[in-house]
N, CA, C and O atoms as a Tripos MOL2 file, in Angstrom:
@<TRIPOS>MOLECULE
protein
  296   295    74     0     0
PROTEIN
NO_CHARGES

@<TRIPOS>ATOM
      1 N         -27.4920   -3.9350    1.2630 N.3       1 UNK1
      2 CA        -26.0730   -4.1360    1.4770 C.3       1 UNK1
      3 C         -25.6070   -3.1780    2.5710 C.2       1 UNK1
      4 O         -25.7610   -1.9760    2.3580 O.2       1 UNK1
      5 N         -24.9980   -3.6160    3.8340 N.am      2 UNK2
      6 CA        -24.7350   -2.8720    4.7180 C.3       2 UNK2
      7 C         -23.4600   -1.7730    4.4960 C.2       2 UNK2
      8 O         -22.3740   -2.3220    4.3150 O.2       2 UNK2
      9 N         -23.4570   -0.3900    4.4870 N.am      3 UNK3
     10 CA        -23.0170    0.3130    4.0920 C.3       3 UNK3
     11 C         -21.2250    0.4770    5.0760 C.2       3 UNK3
     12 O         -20.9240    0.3220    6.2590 O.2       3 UNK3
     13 N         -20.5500    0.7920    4.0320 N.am      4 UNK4
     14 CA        -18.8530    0.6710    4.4030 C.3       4 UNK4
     15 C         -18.1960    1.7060    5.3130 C.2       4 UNK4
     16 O         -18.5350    2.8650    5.0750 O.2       4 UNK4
     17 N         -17.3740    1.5330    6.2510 N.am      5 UNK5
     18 CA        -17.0850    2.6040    7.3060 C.3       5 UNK5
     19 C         -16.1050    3.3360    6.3880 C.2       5 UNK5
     20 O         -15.3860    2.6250    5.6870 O.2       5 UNK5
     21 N         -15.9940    4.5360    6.3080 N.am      6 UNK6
     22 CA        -14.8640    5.4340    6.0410 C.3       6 UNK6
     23 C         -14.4300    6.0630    6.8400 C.2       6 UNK6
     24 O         -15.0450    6.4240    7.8440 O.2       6 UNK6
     25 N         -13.2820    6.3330    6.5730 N.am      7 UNK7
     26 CA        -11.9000    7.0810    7.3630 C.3       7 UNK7
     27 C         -11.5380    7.7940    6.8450 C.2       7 UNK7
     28 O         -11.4160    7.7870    5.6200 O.2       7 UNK7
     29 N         -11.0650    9.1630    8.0110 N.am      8 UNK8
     30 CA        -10.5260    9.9740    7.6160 C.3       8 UNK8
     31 C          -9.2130   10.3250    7.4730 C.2       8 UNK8
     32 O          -8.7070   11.4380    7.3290 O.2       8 UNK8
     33 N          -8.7160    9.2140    7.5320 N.am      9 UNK9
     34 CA         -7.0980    9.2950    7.7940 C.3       9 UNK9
     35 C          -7.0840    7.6830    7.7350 C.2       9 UNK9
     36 O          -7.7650    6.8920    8.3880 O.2       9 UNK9
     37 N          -6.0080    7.4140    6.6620 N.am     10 UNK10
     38 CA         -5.4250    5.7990    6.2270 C.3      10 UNK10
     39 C          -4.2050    6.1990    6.3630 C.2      10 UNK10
     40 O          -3.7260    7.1990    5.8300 O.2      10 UNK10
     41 N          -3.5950    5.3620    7.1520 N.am     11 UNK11
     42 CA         -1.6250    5.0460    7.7230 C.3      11 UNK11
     43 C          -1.9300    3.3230    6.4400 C.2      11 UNK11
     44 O          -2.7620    2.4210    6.5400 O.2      11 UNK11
     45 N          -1.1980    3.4790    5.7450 N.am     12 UNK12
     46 CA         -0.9880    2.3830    4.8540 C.3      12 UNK12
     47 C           0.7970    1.9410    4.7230 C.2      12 UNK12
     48 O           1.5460    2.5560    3.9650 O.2      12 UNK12
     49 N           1.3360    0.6040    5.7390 N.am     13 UNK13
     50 CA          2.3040    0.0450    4.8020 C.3      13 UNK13
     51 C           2.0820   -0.7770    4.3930 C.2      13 UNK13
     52 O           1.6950   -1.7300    5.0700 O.2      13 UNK13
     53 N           2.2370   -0.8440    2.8290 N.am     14 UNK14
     54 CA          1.6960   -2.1270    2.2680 C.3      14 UNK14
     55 C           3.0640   -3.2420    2.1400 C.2      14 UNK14
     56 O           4.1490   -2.9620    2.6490 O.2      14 UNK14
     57 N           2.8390   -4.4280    1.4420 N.am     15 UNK15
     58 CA          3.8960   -5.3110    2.0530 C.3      15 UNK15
     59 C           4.5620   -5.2730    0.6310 C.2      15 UNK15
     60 O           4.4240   -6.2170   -0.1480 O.2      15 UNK15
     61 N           5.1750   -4.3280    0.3680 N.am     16 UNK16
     62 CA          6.3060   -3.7020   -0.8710 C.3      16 UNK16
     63 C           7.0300   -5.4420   -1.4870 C.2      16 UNK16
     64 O           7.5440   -6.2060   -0.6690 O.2      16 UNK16
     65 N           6.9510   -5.7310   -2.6960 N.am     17 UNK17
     66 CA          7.8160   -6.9830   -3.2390 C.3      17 UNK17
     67 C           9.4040   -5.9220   -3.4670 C.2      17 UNK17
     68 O           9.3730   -4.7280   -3.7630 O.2      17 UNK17
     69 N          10.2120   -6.4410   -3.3220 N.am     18 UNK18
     70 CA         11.7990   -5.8180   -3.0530 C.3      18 UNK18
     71 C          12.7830   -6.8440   -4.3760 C.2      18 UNK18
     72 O          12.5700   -8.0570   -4.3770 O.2      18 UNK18
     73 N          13.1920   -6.6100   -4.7940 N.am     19 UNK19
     74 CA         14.4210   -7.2020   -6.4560 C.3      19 UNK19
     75 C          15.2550   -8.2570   -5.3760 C.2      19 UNK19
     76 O          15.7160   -9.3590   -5.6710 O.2      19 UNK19
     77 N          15.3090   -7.5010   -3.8890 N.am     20 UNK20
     78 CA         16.6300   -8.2570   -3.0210 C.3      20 UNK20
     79 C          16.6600   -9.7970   -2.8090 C.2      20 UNK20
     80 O          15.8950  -10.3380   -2.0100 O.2      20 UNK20
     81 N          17.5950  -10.5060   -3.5710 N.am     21 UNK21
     82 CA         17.0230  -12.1580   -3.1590 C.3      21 UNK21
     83 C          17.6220  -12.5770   -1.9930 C.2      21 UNK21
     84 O          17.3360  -13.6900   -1.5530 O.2      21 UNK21
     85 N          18.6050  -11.6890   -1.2750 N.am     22 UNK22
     86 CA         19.3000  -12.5030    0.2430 C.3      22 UNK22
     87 C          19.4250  -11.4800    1.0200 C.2      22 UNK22
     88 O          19.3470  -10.2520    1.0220 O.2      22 UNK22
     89 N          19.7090  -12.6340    1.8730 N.am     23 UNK23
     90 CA         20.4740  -11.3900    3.3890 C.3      23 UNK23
     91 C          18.9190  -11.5930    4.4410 C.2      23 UNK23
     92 O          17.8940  -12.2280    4.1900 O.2      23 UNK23
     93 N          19.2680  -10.8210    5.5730 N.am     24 UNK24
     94 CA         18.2740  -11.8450    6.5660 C.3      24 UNK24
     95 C          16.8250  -10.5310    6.2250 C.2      24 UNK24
     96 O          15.6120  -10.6230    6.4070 O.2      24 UNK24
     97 N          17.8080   -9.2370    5.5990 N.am     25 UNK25
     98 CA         16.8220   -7.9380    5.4210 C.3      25 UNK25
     99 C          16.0110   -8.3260    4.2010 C.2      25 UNK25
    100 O          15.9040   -7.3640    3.4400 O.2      25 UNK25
    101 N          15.3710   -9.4820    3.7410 N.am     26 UNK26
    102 CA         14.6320   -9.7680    2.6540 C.3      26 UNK26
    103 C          13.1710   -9.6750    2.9970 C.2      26 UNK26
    104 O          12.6610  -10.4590    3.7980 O.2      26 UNK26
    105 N          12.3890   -8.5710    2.3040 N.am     27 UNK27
    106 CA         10.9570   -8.6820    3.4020 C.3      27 UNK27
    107 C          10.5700  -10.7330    3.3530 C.2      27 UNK27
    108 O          10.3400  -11.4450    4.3300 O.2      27 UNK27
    109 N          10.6280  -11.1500    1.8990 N.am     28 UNK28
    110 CA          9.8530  -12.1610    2.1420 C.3      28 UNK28
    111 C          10.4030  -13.3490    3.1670 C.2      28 UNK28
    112 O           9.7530  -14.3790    3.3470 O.2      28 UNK28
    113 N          11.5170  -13.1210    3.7350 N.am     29 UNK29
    114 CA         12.1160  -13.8760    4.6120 C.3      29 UNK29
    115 C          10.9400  -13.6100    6.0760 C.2      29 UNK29
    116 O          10.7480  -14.4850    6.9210 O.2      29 UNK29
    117 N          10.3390  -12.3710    6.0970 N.am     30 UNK30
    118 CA          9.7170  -12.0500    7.7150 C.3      30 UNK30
    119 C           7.8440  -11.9010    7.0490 C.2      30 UNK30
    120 O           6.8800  -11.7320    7.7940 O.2      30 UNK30
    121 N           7.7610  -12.0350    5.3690 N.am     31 UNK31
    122 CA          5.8360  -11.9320    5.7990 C.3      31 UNK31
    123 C           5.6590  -11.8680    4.2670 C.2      31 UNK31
    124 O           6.5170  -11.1250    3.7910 O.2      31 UNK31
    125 N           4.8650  -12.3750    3.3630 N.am     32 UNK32
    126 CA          4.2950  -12.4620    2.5490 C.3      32 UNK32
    127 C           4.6440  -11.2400    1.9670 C.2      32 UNK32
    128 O           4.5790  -10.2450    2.6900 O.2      32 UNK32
    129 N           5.0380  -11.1010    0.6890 N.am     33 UNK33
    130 CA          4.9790   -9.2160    0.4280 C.3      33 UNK33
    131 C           3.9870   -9.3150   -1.3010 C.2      33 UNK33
    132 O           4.0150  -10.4960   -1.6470 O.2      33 UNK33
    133 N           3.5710   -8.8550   -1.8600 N.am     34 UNK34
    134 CA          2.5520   -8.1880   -2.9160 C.3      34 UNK34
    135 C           3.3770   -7.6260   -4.3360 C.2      34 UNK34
    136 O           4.5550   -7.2710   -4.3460 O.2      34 UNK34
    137 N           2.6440   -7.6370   -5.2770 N.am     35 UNK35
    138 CA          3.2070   -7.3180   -6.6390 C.3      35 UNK35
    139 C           2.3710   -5.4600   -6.5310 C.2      35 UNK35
    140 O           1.3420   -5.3250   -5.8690 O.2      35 UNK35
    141 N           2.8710   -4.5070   -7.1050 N.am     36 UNK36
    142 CA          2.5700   -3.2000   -7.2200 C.3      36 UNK36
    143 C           1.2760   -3.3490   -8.0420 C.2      36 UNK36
    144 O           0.4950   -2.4000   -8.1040 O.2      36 UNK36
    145 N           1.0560   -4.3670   -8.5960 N.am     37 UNK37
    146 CA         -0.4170   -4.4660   -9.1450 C.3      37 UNK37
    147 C          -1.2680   -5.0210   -8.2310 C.2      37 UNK37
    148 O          -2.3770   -4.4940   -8.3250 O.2      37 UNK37
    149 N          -1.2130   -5.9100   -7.3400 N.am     38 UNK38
    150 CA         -2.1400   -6.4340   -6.1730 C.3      38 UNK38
    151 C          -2.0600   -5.5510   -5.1050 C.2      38 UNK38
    152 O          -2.8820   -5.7320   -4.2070 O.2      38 UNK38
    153 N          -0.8890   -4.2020   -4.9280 N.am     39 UNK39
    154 CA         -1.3540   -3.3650   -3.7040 C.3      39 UNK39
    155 C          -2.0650   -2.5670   -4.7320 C.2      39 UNK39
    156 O          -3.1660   -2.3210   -4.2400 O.2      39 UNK39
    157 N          -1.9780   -1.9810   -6.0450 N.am     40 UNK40
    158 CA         -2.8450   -1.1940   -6.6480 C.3      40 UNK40
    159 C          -4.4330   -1.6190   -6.5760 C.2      40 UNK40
    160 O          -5.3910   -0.8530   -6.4670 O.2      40 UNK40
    161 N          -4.4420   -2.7650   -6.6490 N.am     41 UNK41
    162 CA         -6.1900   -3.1480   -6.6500 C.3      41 UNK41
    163 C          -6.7980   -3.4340   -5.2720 C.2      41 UNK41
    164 O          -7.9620   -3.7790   -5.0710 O.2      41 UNK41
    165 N          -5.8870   -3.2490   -4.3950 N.am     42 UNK42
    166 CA         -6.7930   -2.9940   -2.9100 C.3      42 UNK42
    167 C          -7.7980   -2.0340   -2.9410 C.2      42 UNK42
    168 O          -7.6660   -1.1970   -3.8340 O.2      42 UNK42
    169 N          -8.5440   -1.9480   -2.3810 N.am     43 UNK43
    170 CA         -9.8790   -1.3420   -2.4890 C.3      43 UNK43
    171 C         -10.0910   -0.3330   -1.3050 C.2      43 UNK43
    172 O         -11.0680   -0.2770   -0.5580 O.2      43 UNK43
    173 N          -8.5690    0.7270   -1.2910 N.am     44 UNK44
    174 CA         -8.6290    1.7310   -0.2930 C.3      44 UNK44
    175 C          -9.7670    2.6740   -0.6140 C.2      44 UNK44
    176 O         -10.4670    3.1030    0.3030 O.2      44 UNK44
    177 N          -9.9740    2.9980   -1.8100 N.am     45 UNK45
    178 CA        -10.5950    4.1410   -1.9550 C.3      45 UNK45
    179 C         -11.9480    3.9930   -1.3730 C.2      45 UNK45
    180 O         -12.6030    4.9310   -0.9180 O.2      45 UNK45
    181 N         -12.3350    2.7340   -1.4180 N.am     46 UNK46
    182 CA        -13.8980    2.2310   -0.6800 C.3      46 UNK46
    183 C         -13.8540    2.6630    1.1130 C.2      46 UNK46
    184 O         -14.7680    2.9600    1.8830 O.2      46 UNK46
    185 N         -12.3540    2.5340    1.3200 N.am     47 UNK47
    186 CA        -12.4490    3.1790    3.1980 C.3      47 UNK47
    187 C         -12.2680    4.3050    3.0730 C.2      47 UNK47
    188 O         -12.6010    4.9550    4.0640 O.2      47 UNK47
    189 N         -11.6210    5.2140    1.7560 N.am     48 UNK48
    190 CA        -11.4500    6.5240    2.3730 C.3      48 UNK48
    191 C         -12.9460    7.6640    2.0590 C.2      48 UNK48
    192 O         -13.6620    7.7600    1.0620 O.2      48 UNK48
    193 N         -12.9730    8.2890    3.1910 N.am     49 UNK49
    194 CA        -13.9330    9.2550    3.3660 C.3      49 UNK49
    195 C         -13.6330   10.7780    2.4620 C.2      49 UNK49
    196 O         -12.5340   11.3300    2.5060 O.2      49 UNK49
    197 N         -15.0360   11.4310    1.5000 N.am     50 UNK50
    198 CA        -14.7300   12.0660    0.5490 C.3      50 UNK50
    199 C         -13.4610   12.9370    0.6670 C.2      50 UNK50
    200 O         -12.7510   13.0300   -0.3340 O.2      50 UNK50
    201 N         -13.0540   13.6870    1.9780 N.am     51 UNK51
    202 CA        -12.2380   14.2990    2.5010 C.3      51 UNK51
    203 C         -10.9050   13.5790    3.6190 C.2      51 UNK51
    204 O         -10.7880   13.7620    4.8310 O.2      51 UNK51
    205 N         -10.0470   12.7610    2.7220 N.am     52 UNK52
    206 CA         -8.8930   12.4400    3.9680 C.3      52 UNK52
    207 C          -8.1500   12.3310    3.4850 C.2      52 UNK52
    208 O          -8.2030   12.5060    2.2670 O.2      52 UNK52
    209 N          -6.9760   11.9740    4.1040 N.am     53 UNK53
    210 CA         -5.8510   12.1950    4.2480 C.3      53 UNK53
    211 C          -5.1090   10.6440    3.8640 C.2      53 UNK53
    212 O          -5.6430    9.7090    4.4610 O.2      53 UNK53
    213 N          -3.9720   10.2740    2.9620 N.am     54 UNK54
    214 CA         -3.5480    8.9040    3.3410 C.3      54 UNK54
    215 C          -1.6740    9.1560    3.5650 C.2      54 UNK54
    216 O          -0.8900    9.7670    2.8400 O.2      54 UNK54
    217 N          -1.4470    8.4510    4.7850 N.am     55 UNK55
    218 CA         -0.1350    8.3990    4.9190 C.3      55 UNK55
    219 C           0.7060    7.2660    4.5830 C.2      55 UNK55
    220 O           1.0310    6.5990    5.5640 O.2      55 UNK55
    221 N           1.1420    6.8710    3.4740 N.am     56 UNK56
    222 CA          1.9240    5.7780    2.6440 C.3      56 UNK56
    223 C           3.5000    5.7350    2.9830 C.2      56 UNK56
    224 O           4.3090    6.5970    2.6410 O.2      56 UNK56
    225 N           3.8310    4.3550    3.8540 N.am     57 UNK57
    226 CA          5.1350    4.2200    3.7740 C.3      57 UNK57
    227 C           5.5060    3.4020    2.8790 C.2      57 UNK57
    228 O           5.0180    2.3500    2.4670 O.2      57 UNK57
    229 N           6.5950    4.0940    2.5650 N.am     58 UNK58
    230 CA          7.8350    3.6330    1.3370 C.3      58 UNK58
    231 C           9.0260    4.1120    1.5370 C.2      58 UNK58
    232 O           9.2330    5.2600    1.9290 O.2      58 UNK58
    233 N           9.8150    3.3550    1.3100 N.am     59 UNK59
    234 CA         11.2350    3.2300    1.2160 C.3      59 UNK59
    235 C          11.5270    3.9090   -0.1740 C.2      59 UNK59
    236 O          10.5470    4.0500   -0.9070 O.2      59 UNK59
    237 N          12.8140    4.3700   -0.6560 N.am     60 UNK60
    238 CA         13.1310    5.3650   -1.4920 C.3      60 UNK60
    239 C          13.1670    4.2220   -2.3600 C.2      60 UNK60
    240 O          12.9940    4.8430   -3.4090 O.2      60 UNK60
    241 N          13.2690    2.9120   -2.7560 N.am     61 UNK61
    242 CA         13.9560    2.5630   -3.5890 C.3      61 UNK61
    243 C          12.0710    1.9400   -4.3870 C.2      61 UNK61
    244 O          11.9990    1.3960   -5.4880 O.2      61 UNK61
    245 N          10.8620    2.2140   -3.5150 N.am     62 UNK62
    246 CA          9.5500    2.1800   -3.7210 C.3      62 UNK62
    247 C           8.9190    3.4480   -4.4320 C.2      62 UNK62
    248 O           7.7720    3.4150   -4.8770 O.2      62 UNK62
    249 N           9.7700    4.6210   -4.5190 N.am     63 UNK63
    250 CA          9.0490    5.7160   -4.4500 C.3      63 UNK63
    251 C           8.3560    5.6630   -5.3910 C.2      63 UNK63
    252 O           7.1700    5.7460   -5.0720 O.2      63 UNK63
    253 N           8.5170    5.5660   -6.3860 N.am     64 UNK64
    254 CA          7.8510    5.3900   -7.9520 C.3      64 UNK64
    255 C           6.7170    4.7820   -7.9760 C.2      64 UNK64
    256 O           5.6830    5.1650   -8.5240 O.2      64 UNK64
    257 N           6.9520    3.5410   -7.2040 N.am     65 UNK65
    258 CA          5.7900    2.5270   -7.0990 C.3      65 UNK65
    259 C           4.3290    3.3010   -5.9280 C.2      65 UNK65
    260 O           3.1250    3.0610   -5.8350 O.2      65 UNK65
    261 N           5.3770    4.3760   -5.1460 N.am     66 UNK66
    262 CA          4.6800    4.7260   -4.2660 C.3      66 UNK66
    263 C           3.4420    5.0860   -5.0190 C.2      66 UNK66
    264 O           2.3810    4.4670   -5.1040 O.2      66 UNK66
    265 N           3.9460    6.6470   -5.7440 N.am     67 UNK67
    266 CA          2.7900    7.1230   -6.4700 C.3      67 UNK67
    267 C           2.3560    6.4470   -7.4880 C.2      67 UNK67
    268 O           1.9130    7.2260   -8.3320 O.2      67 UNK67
    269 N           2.2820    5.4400   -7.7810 N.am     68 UNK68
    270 CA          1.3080    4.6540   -8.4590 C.3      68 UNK68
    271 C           0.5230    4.3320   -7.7210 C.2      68 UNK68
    272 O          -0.5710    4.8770   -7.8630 O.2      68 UNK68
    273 N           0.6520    3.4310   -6.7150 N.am     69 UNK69
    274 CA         -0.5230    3.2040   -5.5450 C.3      69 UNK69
    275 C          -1.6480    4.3930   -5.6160 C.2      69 UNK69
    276 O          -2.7730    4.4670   -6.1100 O.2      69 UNK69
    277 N          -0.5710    5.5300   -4.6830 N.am     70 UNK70
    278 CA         -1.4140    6.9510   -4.5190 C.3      70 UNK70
    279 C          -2.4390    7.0680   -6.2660 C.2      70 UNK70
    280 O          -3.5130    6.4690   -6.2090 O.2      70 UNK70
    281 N          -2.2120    7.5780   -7.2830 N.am     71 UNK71
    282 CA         -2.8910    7.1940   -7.8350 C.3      71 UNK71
    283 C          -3.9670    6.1500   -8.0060 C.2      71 UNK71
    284 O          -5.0280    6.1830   -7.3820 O.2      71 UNK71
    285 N          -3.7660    5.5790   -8.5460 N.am     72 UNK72
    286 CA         -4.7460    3.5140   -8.4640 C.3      72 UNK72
    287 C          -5.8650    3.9700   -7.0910 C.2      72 UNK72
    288 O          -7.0780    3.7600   -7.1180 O.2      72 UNK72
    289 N          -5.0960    4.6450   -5.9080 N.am     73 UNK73
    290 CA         -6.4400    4.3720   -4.4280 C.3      73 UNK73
    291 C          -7.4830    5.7770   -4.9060 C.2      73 UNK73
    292 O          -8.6780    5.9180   -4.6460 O.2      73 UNK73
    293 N          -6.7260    6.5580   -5.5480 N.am     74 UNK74
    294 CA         -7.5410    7.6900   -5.5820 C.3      74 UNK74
    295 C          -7.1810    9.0220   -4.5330 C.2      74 UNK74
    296 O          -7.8870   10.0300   -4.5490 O.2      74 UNK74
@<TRIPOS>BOND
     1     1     2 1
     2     2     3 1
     3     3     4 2
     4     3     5 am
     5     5     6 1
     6     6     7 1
     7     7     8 2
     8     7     9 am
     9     9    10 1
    10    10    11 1
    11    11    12 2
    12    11    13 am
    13    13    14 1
    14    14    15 1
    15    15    16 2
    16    15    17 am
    17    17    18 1
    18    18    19 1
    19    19    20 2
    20    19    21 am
    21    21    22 1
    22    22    23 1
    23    23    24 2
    24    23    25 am
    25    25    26 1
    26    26    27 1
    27    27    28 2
    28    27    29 am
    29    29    30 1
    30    30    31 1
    31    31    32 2
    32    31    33 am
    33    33    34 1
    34    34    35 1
    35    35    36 2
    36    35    37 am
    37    37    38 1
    38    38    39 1
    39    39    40 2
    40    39    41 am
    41    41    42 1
    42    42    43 1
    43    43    44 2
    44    43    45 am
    45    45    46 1
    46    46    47 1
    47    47    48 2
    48    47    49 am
    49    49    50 1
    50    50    51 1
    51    51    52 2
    52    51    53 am
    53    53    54 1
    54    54    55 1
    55    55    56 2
    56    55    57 am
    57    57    58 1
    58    58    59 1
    59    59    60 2
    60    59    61 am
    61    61    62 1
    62    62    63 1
    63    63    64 2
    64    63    65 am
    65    65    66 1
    66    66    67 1
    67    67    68 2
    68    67    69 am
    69    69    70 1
    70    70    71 1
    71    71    72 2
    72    71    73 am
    73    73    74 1
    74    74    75 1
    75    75    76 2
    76    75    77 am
    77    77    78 1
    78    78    79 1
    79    79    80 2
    80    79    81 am
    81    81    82 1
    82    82    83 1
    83    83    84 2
    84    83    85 am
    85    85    86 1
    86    86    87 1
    87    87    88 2
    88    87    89 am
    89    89    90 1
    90    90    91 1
    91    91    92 2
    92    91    93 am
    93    93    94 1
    94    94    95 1
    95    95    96 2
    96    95    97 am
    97    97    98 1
    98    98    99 1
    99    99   100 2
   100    99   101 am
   101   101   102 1
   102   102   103 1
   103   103   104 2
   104   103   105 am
   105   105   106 1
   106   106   107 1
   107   107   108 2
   108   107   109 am
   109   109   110 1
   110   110   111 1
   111   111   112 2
   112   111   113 am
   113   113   114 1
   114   114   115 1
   115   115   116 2
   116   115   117 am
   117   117   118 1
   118   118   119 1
   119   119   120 2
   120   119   121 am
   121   121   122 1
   122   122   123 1
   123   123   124 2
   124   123   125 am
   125   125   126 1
   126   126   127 1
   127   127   128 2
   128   127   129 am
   129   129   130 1
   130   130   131 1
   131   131   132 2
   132   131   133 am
   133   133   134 1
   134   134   135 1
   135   135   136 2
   136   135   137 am
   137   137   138 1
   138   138   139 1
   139   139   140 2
   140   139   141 am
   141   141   142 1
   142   142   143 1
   143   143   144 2
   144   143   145 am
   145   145   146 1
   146   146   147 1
   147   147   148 2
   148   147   149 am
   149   149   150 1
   150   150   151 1
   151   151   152 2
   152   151   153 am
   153   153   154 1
   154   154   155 1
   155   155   156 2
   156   155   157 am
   157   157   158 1
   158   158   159 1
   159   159   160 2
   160   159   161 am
   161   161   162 1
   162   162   163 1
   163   163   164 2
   164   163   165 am
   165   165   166 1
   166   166   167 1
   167   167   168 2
   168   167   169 am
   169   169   170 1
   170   170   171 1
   171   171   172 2
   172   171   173 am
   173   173   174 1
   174   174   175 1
   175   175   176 2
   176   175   177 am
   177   177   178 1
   178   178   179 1
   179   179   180 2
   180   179   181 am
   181   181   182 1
   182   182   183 1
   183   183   184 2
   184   183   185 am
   185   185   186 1
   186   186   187 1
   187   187   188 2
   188   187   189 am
   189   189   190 1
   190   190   191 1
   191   191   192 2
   192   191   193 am
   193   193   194 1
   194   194   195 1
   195   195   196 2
   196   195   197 am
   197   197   198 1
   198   198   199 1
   199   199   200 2
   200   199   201 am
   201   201   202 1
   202   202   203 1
   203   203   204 2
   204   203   205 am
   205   205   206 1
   206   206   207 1
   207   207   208 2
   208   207   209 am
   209   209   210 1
   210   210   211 1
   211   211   212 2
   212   211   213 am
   213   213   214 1
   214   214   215 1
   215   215   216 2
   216   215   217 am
   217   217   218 1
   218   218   219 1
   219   219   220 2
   220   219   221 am
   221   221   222 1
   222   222   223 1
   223   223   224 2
   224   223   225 am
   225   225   226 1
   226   226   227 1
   227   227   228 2
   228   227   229 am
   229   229   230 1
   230   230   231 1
   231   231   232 2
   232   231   233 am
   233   233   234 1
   234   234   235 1
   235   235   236 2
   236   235   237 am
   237   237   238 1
   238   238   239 1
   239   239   240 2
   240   239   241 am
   241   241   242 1
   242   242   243 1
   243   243   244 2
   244   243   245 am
   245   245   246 1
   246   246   247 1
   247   247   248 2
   248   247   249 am
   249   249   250 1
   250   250   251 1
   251   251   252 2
   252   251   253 am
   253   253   254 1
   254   254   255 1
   255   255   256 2
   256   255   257 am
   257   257   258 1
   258   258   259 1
   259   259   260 2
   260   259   261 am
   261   261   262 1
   262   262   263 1
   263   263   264 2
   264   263   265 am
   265   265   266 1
   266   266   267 1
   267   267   268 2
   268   267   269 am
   269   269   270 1
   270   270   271 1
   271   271   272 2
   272   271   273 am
   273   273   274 1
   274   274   275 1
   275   275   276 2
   276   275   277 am
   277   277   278 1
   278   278   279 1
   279   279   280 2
   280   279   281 am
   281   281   282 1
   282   282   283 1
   283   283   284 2
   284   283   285 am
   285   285   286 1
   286   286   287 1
   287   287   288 2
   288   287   289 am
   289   289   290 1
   290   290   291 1
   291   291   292 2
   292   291   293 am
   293   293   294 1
   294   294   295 1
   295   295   296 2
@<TRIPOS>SUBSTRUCTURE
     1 UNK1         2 RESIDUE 1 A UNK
     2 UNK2         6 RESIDUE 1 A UNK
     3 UNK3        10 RESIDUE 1 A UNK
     4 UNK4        14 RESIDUE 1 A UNK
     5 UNK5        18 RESIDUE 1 A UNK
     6 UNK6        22 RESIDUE 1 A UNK
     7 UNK7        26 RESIDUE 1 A UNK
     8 UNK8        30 RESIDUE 1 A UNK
     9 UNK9        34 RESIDUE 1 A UNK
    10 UNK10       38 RESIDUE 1 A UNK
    11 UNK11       42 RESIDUE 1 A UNK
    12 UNK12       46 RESIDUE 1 A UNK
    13 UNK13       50 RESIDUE 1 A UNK
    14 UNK14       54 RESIDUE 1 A UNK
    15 UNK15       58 RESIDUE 1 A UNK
    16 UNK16       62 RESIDUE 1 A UNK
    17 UNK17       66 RESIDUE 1 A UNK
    18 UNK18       70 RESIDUE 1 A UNK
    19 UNK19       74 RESIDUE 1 A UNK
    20 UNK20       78 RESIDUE 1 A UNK
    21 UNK21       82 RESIDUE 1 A UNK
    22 UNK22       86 RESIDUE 1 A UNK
    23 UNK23       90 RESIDUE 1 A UNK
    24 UNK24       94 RESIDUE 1 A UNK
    25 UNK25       98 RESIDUE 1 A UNK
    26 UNK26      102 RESIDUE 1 A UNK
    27 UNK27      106 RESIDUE 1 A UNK
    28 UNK28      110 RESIDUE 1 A UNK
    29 UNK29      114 RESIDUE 1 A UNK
    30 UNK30      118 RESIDUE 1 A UNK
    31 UNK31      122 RESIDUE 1 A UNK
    32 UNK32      126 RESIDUE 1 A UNK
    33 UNK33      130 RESIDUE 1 A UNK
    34 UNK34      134 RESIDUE 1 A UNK
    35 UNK35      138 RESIDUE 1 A UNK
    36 UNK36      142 RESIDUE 1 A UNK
    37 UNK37      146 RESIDUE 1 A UNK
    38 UNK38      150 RESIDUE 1 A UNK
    39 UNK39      154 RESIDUE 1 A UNK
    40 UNK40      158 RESIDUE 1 A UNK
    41 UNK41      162 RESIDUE 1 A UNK
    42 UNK42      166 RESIDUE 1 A UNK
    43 UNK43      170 RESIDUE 1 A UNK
    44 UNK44      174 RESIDUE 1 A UNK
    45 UNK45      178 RESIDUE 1 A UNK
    46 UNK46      182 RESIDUE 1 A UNK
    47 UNK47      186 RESIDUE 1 A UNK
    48 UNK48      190 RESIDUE 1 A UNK
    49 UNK49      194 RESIDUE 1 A UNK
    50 UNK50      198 RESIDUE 1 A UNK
    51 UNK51      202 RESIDUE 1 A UNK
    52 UNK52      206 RESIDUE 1 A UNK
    53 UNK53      210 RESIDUE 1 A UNK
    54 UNK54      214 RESIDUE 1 A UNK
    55 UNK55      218 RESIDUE 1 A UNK
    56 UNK56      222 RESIDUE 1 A UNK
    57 UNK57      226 RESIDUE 1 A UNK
    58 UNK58      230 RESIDUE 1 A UNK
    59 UNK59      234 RESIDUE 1 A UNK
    60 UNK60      238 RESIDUE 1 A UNK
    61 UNK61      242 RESIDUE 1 A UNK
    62 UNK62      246 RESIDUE 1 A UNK
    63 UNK63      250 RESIDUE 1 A UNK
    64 UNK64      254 RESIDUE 1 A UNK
    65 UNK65      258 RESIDUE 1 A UNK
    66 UNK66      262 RESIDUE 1 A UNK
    67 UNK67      266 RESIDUE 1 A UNK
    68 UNK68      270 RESIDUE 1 A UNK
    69 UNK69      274 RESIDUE 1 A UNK
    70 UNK70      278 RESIDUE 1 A UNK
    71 UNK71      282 RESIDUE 1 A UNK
    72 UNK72      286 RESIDUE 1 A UNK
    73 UNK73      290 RESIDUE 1 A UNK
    74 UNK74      294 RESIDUE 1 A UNK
């Protein structure tokens, strides 16, 4: 099995699901967005290298959800 590249540094925005049902600022109006359980089971921890760094954007009203992710990737 050909072995997986790791990184030392992951910039992650994941595509946050939002409560908001209108207005043109609705993510799912501009791209597919994810349940906090389907960005949890992405399989970051397989790219990150024993030693790095991950930079996670979130919006304040994500924060909670943030560190769950952070957790779940490792």
């Amino acid at each position: 099995m050909p072995e997986t590249k790791q990184y030392g540094i992951i910039y992650a925005d994941p595509p946050w699901h939002y409560d908001r049902k209108h207005g043109s600022g609705v993510a799912e109006n501009h791209y597919p967005t994810m349940s906090i359980e389907e960005i949890c089971a992405l399989p970051v921890s397989e790219l990150a290298a024993k030693d790095s760094a991950l930079f996670l954007w979130a919006t304040f009203p994500q924060l909670n959800e943030a560190f769950r992710v952070i957790d779940a990737w490792g």
